[in-house]
C-alpha positions in Angstrom: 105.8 125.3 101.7 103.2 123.6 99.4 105.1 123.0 96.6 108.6 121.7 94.9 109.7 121.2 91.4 112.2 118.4 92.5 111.0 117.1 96.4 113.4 114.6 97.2 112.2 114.6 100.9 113.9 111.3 102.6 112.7 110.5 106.5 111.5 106.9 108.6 109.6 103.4 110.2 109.9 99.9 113.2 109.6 96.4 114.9 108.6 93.9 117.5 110.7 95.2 120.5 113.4 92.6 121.6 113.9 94.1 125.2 112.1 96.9 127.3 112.5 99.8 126.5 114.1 102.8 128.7 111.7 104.9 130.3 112.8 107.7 128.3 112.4 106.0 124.8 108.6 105.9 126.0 108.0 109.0 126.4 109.9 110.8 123.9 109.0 107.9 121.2 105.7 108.5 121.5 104.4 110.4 118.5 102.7 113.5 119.0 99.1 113.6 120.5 97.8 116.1 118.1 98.6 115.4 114.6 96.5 117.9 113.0 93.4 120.8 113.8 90.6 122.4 112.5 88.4 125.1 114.2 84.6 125.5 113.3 83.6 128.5 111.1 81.3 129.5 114.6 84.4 128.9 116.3 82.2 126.8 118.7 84.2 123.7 118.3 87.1 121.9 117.1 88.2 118.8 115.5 91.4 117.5 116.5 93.5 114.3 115.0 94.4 112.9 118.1 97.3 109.8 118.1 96.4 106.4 119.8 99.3 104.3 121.3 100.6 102.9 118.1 100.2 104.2 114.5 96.9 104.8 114.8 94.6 108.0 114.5 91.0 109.5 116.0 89.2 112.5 114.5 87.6 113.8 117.7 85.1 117.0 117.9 85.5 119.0 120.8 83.4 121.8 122.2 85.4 125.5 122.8 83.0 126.7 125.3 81.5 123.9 127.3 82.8 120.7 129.4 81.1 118.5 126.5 83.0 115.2 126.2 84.7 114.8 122.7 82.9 112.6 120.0 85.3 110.3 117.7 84.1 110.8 114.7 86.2 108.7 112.7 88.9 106.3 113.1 92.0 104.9 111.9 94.4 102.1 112.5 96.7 103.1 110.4 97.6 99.6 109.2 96.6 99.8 106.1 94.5 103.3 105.6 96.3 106.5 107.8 93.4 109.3 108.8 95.7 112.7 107.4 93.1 115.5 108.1 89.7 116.5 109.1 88.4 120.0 108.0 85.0 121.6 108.6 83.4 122.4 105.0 80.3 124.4 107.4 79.8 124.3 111.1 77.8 120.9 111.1 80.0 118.9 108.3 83.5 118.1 108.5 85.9 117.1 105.6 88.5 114.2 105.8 91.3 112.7 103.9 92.7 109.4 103.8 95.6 107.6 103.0 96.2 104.5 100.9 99.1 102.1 100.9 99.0 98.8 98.6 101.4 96.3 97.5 104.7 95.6 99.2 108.6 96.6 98.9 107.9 96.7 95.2 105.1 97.7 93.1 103.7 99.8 96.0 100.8 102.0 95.0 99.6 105.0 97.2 96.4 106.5 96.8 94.2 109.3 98.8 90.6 109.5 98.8 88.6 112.1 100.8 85.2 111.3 102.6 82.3 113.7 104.3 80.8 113.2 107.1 78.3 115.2 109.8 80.1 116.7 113.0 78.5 113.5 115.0 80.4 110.9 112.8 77.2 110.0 111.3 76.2 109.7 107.6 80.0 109.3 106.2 79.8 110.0 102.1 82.7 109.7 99.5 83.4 112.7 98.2 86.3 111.8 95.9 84.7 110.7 92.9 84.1 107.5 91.6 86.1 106.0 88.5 84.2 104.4 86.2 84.3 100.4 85.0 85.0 101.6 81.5 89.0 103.5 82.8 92.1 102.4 81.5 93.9 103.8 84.1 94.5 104.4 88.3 92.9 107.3 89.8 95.5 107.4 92.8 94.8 111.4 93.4 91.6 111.6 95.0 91.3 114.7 94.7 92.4 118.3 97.1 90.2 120.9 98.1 91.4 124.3 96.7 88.8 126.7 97.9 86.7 126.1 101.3 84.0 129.1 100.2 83.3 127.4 97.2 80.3 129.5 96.3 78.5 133.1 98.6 77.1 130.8 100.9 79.6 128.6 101.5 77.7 125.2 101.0 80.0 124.0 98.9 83.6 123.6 98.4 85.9 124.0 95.2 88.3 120.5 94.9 90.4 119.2 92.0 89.6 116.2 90.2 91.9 113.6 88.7 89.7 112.2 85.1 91.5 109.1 84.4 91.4 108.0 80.5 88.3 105.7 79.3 88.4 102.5 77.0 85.4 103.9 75.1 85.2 107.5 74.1 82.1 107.4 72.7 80.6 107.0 76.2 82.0 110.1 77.7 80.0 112.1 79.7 79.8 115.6 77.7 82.5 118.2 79.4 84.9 114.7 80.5 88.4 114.0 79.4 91.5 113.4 81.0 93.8 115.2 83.3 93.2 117.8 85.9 90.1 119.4 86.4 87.8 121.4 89.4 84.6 120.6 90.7 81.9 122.6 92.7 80.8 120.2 95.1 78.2 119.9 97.8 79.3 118.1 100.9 75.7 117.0 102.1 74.2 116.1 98.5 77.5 115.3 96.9 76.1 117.2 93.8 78.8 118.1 91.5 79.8 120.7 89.1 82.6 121.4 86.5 84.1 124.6 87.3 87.7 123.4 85.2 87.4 121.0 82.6 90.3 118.5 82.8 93.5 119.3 80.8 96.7 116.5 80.6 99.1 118.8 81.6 97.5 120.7 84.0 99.3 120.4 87.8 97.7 122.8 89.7 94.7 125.2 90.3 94.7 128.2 92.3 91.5 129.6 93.7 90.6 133.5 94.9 88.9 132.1 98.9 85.5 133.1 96.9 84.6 130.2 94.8 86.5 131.3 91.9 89.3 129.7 90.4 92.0 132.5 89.1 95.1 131.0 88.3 96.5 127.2 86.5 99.8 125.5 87.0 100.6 123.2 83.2 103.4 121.3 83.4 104.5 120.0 79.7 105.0 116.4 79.2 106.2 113.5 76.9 105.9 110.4 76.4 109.1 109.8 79.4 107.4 111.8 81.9 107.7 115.4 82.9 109.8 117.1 79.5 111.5 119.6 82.4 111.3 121.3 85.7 109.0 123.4 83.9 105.8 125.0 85.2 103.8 127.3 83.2 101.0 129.8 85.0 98.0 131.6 83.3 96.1 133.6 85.5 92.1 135.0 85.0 90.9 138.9 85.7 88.2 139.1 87.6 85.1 137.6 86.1 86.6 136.6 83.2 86.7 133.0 81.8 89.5 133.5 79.4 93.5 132.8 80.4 96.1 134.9 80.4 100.0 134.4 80.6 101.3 134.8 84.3 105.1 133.3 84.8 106.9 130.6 83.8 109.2 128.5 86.5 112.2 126.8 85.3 114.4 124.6 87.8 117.9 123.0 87.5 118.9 120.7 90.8 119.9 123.9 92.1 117.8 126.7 91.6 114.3 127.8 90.2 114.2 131.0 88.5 110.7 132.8 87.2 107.6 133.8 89.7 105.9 131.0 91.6 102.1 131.8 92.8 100.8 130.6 96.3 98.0 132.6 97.1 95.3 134.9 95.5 93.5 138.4 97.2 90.9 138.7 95.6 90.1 142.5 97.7 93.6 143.4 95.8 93.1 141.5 92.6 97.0 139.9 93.4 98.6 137.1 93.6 101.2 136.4 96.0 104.3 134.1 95.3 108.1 133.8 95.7 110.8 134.8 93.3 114.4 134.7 93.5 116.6 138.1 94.2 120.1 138.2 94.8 120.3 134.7 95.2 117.2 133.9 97.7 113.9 133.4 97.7 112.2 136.6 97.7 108.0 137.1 98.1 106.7 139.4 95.1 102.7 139.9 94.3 101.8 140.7 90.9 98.5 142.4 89.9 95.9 140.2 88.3 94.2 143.4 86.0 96.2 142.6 83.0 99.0 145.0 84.0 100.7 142.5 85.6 101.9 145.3 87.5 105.2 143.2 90.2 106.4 144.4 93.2 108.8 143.5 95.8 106.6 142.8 99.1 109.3 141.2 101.5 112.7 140.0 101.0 115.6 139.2 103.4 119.1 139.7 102.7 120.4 136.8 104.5 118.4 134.0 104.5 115.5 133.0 102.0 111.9 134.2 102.5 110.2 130.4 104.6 106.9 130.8 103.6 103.8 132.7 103.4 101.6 132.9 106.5 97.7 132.7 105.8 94.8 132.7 108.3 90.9 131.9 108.4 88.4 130.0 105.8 89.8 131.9 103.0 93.5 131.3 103.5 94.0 135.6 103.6 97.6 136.3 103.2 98.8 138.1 106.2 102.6 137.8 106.7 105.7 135.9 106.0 107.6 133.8 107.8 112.0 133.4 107.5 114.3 131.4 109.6 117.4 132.8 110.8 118.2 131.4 114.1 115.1 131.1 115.1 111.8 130.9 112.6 110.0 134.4 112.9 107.0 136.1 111.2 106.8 139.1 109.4 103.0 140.0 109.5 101.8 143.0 106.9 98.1 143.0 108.9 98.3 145.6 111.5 96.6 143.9 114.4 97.8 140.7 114.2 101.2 142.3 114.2 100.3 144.2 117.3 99.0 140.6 118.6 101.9 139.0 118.3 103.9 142.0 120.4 101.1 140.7 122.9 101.6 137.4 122.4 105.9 137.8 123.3 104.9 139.4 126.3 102.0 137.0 127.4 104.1 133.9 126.6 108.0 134.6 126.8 108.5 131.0 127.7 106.5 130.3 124.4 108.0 132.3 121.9 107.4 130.3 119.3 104.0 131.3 118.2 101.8 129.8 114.7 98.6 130.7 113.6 96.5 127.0 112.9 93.3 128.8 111.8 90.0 131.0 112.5 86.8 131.7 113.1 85.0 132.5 109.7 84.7 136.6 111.0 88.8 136.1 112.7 87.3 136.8 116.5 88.7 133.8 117.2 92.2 132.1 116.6 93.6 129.1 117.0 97.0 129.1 117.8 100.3 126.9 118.7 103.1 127.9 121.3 106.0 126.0 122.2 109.4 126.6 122.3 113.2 124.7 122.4 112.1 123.4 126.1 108.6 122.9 125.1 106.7 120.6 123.0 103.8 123.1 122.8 100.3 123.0 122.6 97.4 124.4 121.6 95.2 127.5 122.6 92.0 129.8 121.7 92.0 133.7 121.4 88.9 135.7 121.7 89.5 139.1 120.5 86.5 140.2 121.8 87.2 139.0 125.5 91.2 139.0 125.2 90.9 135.4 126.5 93.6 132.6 125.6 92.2 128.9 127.0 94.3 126.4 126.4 92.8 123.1 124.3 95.4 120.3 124.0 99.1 119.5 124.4 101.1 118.4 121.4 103.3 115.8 124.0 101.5 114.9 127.6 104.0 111.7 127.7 106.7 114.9 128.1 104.5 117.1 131.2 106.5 117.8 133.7 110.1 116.5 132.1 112.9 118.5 132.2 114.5 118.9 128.6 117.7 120.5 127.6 118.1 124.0 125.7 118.7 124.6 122.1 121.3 127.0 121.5 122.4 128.5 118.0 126.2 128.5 117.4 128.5 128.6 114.4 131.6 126.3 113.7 134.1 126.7 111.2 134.4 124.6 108.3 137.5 122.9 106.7 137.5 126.0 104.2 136.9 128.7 107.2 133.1 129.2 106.4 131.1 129.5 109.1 128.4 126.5 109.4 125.0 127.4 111.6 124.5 124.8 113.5 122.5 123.9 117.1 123.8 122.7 120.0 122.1 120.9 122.8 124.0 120.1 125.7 122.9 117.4 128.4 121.0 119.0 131.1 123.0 119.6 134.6 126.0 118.5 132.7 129.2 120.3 132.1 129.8 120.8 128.1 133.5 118.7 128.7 134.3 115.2 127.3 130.7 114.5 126.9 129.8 111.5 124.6 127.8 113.1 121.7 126.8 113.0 118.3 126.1 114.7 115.1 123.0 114.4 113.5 122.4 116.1 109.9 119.5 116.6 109.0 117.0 115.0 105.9 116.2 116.8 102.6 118.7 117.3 101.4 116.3 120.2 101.0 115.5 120.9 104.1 117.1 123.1 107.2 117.1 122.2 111.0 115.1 125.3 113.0 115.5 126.0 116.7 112.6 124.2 118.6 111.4 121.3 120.1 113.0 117.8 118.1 112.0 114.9 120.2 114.9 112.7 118.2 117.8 115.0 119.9 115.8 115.7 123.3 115.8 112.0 123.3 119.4 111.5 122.9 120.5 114.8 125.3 117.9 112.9 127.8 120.3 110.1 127.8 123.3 111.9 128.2 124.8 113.2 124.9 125.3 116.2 123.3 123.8 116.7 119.9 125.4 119.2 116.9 123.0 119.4 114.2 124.2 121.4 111.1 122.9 123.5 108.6 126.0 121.9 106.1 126.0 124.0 102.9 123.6 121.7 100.7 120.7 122.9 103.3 117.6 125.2 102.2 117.1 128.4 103.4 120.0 130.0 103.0 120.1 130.8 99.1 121.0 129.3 96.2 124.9 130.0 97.0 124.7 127.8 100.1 122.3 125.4 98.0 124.8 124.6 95.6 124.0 121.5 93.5 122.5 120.1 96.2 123.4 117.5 98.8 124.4 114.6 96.0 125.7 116.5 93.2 128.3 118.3 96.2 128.1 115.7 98.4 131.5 116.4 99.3 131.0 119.9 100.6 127.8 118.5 102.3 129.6 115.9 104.0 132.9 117.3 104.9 130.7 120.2 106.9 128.9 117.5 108.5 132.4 115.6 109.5 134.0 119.4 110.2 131.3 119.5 113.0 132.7 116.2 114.7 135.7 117.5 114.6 134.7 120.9 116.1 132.9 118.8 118.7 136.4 117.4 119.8 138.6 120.1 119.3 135.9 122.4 121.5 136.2 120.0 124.5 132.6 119.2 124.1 133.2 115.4 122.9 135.4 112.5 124.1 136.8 111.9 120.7 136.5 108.2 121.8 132.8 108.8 122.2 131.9 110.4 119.4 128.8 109.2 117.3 126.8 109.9 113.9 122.6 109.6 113.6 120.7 110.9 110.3 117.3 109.9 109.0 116.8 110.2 104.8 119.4 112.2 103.8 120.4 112.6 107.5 120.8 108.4 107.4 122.6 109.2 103.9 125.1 111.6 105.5 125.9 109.6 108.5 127.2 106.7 106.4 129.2 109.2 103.6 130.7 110.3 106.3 132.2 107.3 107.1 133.4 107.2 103.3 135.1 110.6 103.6 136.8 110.0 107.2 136.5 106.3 108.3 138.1 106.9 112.1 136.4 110.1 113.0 132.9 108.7 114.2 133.1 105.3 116.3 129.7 104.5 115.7 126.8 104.4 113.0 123.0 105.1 113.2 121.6 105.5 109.6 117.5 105.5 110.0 115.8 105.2 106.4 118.8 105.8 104.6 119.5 106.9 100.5 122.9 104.5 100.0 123.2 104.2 96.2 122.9 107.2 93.8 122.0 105.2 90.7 119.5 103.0 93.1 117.5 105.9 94.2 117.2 106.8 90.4 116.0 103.8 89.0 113.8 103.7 92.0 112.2 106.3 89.7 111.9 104.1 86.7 108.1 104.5 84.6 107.1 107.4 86.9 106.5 110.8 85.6 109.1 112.7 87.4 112.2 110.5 86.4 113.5 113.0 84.5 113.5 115.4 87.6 114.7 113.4 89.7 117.8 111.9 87.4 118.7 115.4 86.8 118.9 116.2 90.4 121.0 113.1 91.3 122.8 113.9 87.7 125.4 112.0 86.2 129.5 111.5 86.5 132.0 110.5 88.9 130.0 111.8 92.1 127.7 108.9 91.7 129.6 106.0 92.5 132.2 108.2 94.7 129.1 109.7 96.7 127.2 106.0 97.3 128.0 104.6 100.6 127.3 101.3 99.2 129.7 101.6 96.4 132.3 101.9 99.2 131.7 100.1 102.3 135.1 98.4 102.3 136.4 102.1 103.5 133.8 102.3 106.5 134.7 101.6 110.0 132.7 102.2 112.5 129.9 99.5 113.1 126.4 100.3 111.5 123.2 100.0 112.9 120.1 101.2 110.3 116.6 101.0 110.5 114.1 100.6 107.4 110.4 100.0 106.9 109.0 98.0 104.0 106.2 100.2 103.0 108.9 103.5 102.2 108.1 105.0 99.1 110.5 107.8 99.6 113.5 105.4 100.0 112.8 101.9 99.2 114.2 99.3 102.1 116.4 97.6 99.2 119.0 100.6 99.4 119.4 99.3 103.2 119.4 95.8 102.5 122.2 96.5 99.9 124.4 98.9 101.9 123.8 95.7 104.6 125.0 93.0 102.1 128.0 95.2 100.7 129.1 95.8 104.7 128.6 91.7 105.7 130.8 91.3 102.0 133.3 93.3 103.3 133.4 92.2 106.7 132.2 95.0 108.6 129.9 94.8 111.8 126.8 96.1 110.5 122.7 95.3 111.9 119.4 96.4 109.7 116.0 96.1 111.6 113.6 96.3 109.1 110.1 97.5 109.9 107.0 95.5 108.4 104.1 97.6 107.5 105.6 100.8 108.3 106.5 104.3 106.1 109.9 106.8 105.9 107.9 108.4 109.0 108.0 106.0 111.5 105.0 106.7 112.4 104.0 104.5 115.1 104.7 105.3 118.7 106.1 101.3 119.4 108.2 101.4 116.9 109.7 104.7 117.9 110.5 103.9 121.1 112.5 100.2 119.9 114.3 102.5 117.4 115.3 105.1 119.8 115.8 102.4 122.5 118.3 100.2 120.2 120.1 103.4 118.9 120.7 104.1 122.7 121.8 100.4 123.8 124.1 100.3 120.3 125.6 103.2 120.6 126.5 102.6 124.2 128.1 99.0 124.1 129.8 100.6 120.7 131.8 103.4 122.4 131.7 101.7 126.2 129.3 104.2 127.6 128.7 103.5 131.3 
């Protein structure tokens, strides 16, 4: 999904190996070979972010239809700029954004610019704009494109601009100001047009696929930040300049209520957005005539409504997309629903099947496949010709490695209420007295989905089986199964995540003497809580990137505009010290082994360094690694393997694993 009131997303980083690592921590540490795609509008070639063996990205152009060796186009170490994406704005002229990291531990900045540049890697242009000597403040938003058909031709492209304040106002350029606006802007002659002039409060701009801007996102302020979870739409009719009221959204920790717009069709003058009903998340489209005529287009009655699913240059809204056990699609467009019947039958090894993007007429598509056993990879279809060709694997360190299945089961909480939850066993192996481990997931708004995760391949790989629970506090399931979110009902949260440890045992499944905890973010935040709430139930400790002090993670927050969301989302009373790991090390057990890069904005490494300090205090066998240089993601393929390589080594001397 594109957007949150209240994103409290927590996930990883690494350091100088100590020892070699296992042959298995190589190949499944490596990060994925394909970060990102893009086909052509011809649909003659594509540009591919491909991985290099550390933390580093290329932007390589590849030909669909001939043996043409790929051109880099661009580069990135990722030390101290990270590549993100690479578009095509026409067939000959690609788009890319970048990633900007300064400062250190504290007083980190981030900041994204986005640059032009021809299909050959020649004649590279900023296309962000420039801020001017005379600002008094930081431009850190460089800027997102909103619209790829930014005019009838489609030489341009429609992108938002951040106008940062000036210390002289009588030298404003006519039509400038301050706050969010939209530009029309030429990729080859960087020429540049106000489409939106900037307004302070405005968040967000919605555009039609056309070159026409339709609906605005204003978030009200004050002088502490954002004044609430709060987001007010207008909308345009069609060739009109003048806005209209759409919705407003209003969000507690725990739910959002009021219609929240994704996606414009301009052919049926709607837009289409998510709502709640009964409880979920429901998707709704609401005529842009001035009727605002609503009506329900796809709901689910138990689980929430994932996403929208969009295809081709003009992001056309062609189905929607819900997890149950597995994530599937719900397409409204008649022959990409009968492709995807073709698609199960082609691939029933794949059945996990996205749509990346398209040719500018749809004859061609660029697809994913993969499955539980699978990493996937990526493929062309030519309606015309019926052909699928594969292009490039998402893992070629895991070709021809056997990895275990992911199966979906239910366990009963303390209460009786059945948790979702999937299981992978050890391949070969018997599911009896196995060591294993629990690993919740981040978030806490988030949900684990049946697929390919290369953290509990790793650890099935090496022998255990892995439970990973959907523990009421996840996404996905409505706001019932929400509840006040992971913090606020920490309790629930973490007694579902402990109920599954104690499933594991009581099933058979798990030498109780072998029986270990992993989580990254929250998932890090959960596995030492855990600890809090039943200190002899788990014998070991992995906590990667982990949240371990309510009121730290708030403060954390301090001067930036969304402290008010996020100190309503942590909220305030008892549950704050109770639910802080670091507030009560003296009642963990188990030793502790964490993992933390210095460059996390998400969670900052002091919350690790702390919940280290308060477990030496209290004389508890606790080690950090911290990672210099690195993110909450982790994102570098050395670093990955020492982490999953150490994990493996601690938790076997821990628990006497032969």
């Amino acid at each position: 999904m594109r957007k949150r009131f209240i994103v409290m997303v927590l996930l990883a980083t690494a350091a100088t190996p100590v020892h070699a690592a296992s042959d298995a921590a190589k190949k499944f540490g490596a990060r994925e070979e394909v970060q990102q795609i893009s086909l052509s509008p011809d649909g003659k070639h594509f540009v591919a972010l491909v991985s290099d063996a550390k933390r580093g990205a290329s932007a390589m152009v590849f030909s669909t239809d001939t043996d043409t060796p790929p051109v880099v186009v661009v580069a990135s170490s990722g030390e101290k700029e990270q590549l993100d994406y690479c578009q095509w704005s026409n067939n000959t002229r690609l788009i890319c954004g970048l990633s900007i990291t300064v400062g250190r531990v504290s007083g980190m900045l981030g900041f994204d610019r986005i640059v032009t540049l021809s299909a050959d890697g020649k004649d590279m242009k900023l296309l962000s704009a420039r801020t001017s000597l005379d600002s008094v403040g930081i431009m850190q938003d460089g800027g997102h494109v909103i619209d790829w058909q930014g005019d009838a031709k489609g030489d341009t492209v429609l992108m938002t601009r951040q106008y940062v304040a000036k210390s002289d106002t009588g030298t404003h350029i006519a039509g400038e100001g301050e706050g969010m606006g939209v530009e029309r802007i030429d990729p080859v002659t960087l020429h540049r047009q106000t489409v939106e002039r900037p307004r302070p409060i405005a968040r967000e701009y919605i555009a039609d696929g056309q070159g026409h801007v339709r609906i605005m996102g204003l978030r009200p302020t004050t002088g502490a930040g954002y004044s609430g979870a709060r987001m007010i739409y207008q909308y345009r009719k069609p060739g009109a300049t003048a806005w209209l009221p759409l919705s407003i959204v209003a969000s507690d920790s725990q739910t959002e209520q009021g219609f929240d717009p994704y996606a414009v069709d301009p052919a049926l003058n709607v837009t289409y957005g998510f709502d709640a009903q009964n409880g979920r998340k429901a998707l709704y489209k609401i005529a842009l005539d001035g009727s605002l005529k609503r009506d329900l287009v796809f709901a689910r009655p138990d689980v929430d409504v994932a996403g929208l699913v969009v295809i081709g240059r003009q992001h056309r809204v062609v189905g929607a997309t819900y997890v149950t056990d597995r994530r599937q699609v719900e397409f409204f467009d008649p022959e990409l629903k009968k492709l995807q019947t073709s698609l199960a039958k082609a691939l029933p090894k794949q059945p996990l099947v996205r749509f990346v993007d398209a040719s500018a007429d749809e004859s061609k598509l660029l697809l994913w496949t993969g499955s539980d056993v699978d990493p996937g990879g990526f493929a062309l279809f030519d309606k015309k010709t019926r052909h699928l060709g594969g292009l490039l694997r998402s893992r070629p360190p895991l070709e021809g490695v056997t990895l275990a299945p992911v199966k979906a089961i239910t366990f009963p909480a303390a209460d009786g209420t059945p948790i979702p939850a999937y299981l992978t066993l050890p391949v070969g192996q018997t599911a009896k007295n196995l060591p294993a481990i629990v690993m919740p997931h981040g978030g806490p708004g988030a949900r684990d989905e049946w697929g390919f995760d290369w953290l509990a391949q790793f650890f099935a790989a090496r022998g255990y089986a892995v439970l990973q629970p959907n523990y009421r506090g996840s996404t996905g399931y409505g706001d019932g199964w929400f509840q006040k979110n992971g913090f606020q009902s920490w309790r629930t949260a973490i007694g579902d995540v402990n109920d599954g440890g104690h499933w594991l045992v009581k099933e058979g499944i798990a030498a109780p003497s072998t029986l270990a905890i992993v989580g990254w973010s929250y998932g890090g935040y959960a596995a030492l809580q855990s600890a809090v709430l039943d200190p002899t139930l788990f014998k070991a400790i992995v906590a990667i990137a982990p949240v371990t002090d309510l009121d730290t993670l708030r403060h954390e927050h301090d001067n930036y505009m969304d402290y008010n969301l996020v100190d309503a989302f942590i909220g305030k009373g008892p549950h704050v010290r109770q639910g802080s790991p670091a507030q009560n090390a003296a009642k963990i057990t188990a030793p502790v082994l964490m993992f933390h890069g210095d460059l996390d904005q998400n969670v900052g490494i002091g919350e690790s360094r702390l919940m280290a300090s308060r477990l030496r205090n209290a004389g508890k066998k606790v080690e950090l690694v911290e990672f210099k240089g690195l993110t909450h993601q982790l994102d570098d393929s050395e670093a990955r393997t020492t982490m999953l390589d150490r994990s493996d080594m601690f938790l076997r001397t821990t628990m006497g694993i032969q």
